[in-house]
N, C-alpha and C positions, 0 to 999 in steps of 0.2 A: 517851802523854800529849801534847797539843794543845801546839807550842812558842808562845812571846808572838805570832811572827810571822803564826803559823798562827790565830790565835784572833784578830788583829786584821783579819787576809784574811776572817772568818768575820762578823766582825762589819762591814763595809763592803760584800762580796758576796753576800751570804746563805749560806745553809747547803747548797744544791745547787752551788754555783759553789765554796765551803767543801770539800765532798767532793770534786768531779773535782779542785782541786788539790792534797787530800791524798793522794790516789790517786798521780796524776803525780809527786807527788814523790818519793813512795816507789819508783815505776816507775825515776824514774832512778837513784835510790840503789840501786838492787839491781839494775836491768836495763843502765843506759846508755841505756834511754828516751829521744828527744827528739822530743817534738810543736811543730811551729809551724804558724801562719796565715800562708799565704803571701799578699800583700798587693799590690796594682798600680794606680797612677793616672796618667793620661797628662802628660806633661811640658804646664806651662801658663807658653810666656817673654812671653806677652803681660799675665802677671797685675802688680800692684804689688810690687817687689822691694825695695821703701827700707826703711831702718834708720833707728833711732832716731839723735837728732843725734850726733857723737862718733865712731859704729862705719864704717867701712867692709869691703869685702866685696871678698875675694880669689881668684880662681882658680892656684892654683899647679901646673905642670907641667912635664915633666923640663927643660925650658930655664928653669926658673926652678932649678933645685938651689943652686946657690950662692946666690942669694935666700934661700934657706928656710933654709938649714944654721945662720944665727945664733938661729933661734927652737926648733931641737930642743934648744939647748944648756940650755934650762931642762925640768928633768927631771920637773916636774909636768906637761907635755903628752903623757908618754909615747910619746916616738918618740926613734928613734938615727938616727945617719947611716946605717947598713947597714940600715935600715928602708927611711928614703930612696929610696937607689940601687937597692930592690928592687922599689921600689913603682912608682917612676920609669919604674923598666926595664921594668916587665909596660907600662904605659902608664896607668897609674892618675893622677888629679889631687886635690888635696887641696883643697876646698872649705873655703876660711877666712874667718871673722870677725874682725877688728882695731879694739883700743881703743888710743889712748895708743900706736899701734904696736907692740902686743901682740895674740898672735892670744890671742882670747879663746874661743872654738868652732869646732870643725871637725869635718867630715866625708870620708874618703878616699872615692872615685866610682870604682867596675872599670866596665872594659867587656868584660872576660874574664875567666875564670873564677877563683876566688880561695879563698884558706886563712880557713875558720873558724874550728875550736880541734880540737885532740887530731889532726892530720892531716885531718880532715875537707875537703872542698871543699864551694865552692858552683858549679851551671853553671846559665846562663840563655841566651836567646836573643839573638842581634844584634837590634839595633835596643831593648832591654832596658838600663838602666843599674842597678849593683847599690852601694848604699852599704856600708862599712861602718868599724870602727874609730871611732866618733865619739867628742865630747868638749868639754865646756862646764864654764867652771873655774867652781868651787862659787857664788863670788860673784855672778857672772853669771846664773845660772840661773833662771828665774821672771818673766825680761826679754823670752820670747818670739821670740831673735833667731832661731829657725828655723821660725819661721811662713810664712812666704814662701819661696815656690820660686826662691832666688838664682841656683840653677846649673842653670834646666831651660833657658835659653836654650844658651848650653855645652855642656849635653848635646846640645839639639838638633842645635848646629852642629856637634857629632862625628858623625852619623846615628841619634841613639836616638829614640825617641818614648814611650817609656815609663820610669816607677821600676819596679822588682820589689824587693820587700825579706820578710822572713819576722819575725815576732814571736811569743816562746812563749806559746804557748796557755793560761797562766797568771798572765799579765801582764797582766792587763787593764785596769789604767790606760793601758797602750802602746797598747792596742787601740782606747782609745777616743780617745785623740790621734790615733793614728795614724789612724783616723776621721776626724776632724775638720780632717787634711790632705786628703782627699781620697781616700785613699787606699778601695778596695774588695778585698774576701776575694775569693779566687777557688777557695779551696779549703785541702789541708793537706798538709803531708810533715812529715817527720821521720826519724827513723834508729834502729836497736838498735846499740850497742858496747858491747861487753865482752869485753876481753881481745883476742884475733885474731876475732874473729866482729862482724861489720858488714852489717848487714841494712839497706837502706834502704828507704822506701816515700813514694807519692804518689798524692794522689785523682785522679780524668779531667781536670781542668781543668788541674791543676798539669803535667799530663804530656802535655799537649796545648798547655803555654805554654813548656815545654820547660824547666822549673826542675828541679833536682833538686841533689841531697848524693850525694857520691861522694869515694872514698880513690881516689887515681892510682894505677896500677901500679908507677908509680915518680915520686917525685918529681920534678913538675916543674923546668926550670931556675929558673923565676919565683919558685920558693916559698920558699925558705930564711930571707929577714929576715920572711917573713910568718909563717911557722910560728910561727918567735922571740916575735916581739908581735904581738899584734892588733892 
């Protein structure tokens, strides 16, 4: 029997879009299943980056760690100090929003390779930047403050020229935002887990843009506060 969630996905998507995600979900639940659209739009630091009056716009990086360490202390942003200094340390930067001197949405930016969830990795190419960990507190949200590419100049001037990000295949209000940033499909990966058995896979494009999900042979040094929290 169809749960509320599944019956409202059915009535918004139709009943073919309705099927492939009762499918999927089932796939994970029994398989470890994970399909995504892997998604890429080129860094634009010439486009309009303003905010609404109030907010300002942060780039935080390891020379900022003592800056930041007063705003992890409030535990609705979901980060620790040992997040921090992990995040820090790969060379990651936190792309932050501030109200009231409050950050109010952000975004963590890799430029090497990074912990998903369950040990999982993500690896993409140089000159690729990969977001992830985001987070926009409740009140906030419906204000639009990530409409605007804040950090593709940033990126740029680290050497990236592209976003690369992945969105589940079931999610398709993500999709169609995420659309509507600019962003273009270039194809699909995803992974089999269960238990010790870790099968990955990726269509020609994805594998030709050099994205892919991979477990390390051994734990990277970088990874341990990332494992921790996302």
């Amino acid at each position: 029997m169809a749960s509320n969630d599944e019956v409202r996905y059915w009535r918004r998507w139709g009943i073919p879009a309705g099927i492939q995600a009762a499918i999927l979900r089932r796939l994970r639940q029994w398989l470890g299943l994970r399909l995504y659209a892997i998604v890429v739009r080129p860094l634009r630091p010439d486009r309009d980056t303003s905010l609404p009056p109030g907010f300002t716009y942060r780039i935080f990086e390891a020379k900022d760690m003592e800056a930041m360490l007063p705003y992890v202390e409030d535990q609705s942003l979901g980060m620790s100090e040992a997040f921090l200094r992990t995040a820090f340390g790969k060379g990651d930067a936190c792309d932050a929003i501030l109200h009231d001197d409050k950050i109010v949405s952000y975004t963590w930016i890799a430029f090497t390779p990074t912990h998903d969830s369950d040990g999982v990795f993500v690896e993409f190419r140089k000159g690729d930047r990969y977001g992830y960990k985001a987070l926009t507190r409740p009140e906030y949200r419906g204000q639009h403050l990530r409409q605007k590419p804040q950090s593709d100049d940033y990126c740029q001037r680290r050497g990236c020229t592209h976003v690369i990000g992945f969105v589940d295949v079931i999610n398709r209000s993500s999709l169609r935002s995420t659309a509507a940033r600019g962003n273009v499909r270039i194809g699909y990966a995803g992974y089999l887990k269960r238990g010790r058995v870790f099968l990955a896979f990726r269509s020609p494009a994805v594998r030709r843009r050099g994205f892919r999900f991979f477990i390390p042979d051994s734990a990277p040094p970088f990874s341990g506060g990332l494992i921790e929290k996302r």
